[in-house]
C-alpha positions as CSV (number, residue, x, y, z in Angstrom):
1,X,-11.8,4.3,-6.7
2,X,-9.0,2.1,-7.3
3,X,-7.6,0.2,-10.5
4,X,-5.4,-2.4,-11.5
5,X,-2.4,-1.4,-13.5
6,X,0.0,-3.8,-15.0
7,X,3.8,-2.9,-16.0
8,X,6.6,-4.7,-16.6
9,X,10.5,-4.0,-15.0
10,X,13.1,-5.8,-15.2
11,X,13.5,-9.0,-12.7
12,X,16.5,-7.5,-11.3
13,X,14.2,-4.4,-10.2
14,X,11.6,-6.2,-8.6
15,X,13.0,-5.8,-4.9
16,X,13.8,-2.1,-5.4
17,X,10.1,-1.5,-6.5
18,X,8.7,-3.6,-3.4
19,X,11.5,-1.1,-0.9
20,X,10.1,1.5,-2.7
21,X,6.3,0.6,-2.2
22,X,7.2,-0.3,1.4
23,X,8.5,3.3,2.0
24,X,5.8,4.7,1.0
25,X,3.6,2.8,3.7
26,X,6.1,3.6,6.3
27,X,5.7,6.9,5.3
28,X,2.1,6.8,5.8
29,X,2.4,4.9,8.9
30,X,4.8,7.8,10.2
31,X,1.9,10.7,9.5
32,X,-0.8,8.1,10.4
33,X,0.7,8.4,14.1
34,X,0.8,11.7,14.4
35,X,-3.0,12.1,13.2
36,X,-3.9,9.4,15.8
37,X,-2.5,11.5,18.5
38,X,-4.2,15.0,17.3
39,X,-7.4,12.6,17.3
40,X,-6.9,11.7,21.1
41,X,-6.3,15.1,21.7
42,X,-9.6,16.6,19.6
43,X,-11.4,13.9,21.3
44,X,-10.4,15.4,25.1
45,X,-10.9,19.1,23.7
46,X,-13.3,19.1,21.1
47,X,-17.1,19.8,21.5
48,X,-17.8,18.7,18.2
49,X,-17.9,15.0,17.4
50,X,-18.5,15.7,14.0
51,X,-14.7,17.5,13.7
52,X,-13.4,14.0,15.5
53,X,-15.4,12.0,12.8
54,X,-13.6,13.7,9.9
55,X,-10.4,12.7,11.7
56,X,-11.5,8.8,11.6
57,X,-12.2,8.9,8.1
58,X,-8.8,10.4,7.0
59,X,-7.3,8.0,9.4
60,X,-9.2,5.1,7.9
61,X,-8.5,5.7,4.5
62,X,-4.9,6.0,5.4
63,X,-4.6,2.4,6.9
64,X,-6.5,1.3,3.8
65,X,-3.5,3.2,1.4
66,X,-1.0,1.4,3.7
67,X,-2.7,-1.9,3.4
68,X,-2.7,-1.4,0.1
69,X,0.9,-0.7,-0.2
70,X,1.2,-4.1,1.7
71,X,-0.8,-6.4,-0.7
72,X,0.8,-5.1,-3.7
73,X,4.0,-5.7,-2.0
74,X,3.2,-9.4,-0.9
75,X,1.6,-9.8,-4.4
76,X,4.4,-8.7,-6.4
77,X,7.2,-11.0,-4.2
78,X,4.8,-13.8,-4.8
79,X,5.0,-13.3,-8.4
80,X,8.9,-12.7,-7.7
81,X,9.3,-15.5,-5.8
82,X,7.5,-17.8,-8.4
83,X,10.1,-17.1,-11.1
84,X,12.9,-17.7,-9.0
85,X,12.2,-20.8,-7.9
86,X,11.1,-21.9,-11.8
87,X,14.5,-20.2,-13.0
88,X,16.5,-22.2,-10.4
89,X,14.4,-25.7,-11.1
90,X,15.1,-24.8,-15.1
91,X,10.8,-24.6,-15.6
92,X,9.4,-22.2,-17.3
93,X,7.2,-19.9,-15.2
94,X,3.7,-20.0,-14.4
95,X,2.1,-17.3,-16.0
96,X,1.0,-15.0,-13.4
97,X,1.2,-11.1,-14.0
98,X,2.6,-9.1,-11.3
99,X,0.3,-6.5,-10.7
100,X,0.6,-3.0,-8.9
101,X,-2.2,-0.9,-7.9
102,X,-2.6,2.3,-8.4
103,X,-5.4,4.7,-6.5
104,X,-7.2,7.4,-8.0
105,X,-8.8,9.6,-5.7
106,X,-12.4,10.7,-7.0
107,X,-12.7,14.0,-8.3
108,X,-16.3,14.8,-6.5
């Protein structure tokens, strides 16, 4: 299950929170490379396809935490981007809330 959480930083923070979120899905990516390569190599031993279709799942739901690490990114320099070009025109901004999400795994 995932949620929508909103919190406000300070404008001069927004590109260290997007690094940070962008770690994290290179960090993912890193791990998500290595599970792809135990895959091939379950595949080409394993007996059990049911084993190799765990593996796909966990693999899935990784590129889905990376995506996810990528549209809150892209959302949140939007947002970013949006105030800087009001602040540099002398507007005031378009109200538009720069939203993170956060994932909560489900407990069953």
């Amino acid at each position: 299950m995932r949620i929508n959480i909103t919190r406000s930083i300070d404008l001069e923070q927004v590109p260290e929170e997007v690094l940070s979120l962008l770690k994290e899905a290179q960090e993912k990516s890193d791990k998500l490379a290595t599970a792809i390569l135990n895959l091939k190599d379950s595949v080409e031993v394993s007996k059990s396809a049911s084993n190799c279709i765990e593996q796909v799942g966990q693999i899935r739901r990784s590129l889905f935490d990376i995506d996810s690490c990528l549209s809150d990114s892209s959302t949140i320099l939007a947002g970013y981007e949006n105030i800087l070009l009001n602040k540099n025109t002398n507007r005031p901004p378009t109200p538009e809330p720069v939203a993170q999400e956060a994932s909560v795994e489900d407990a069953a």
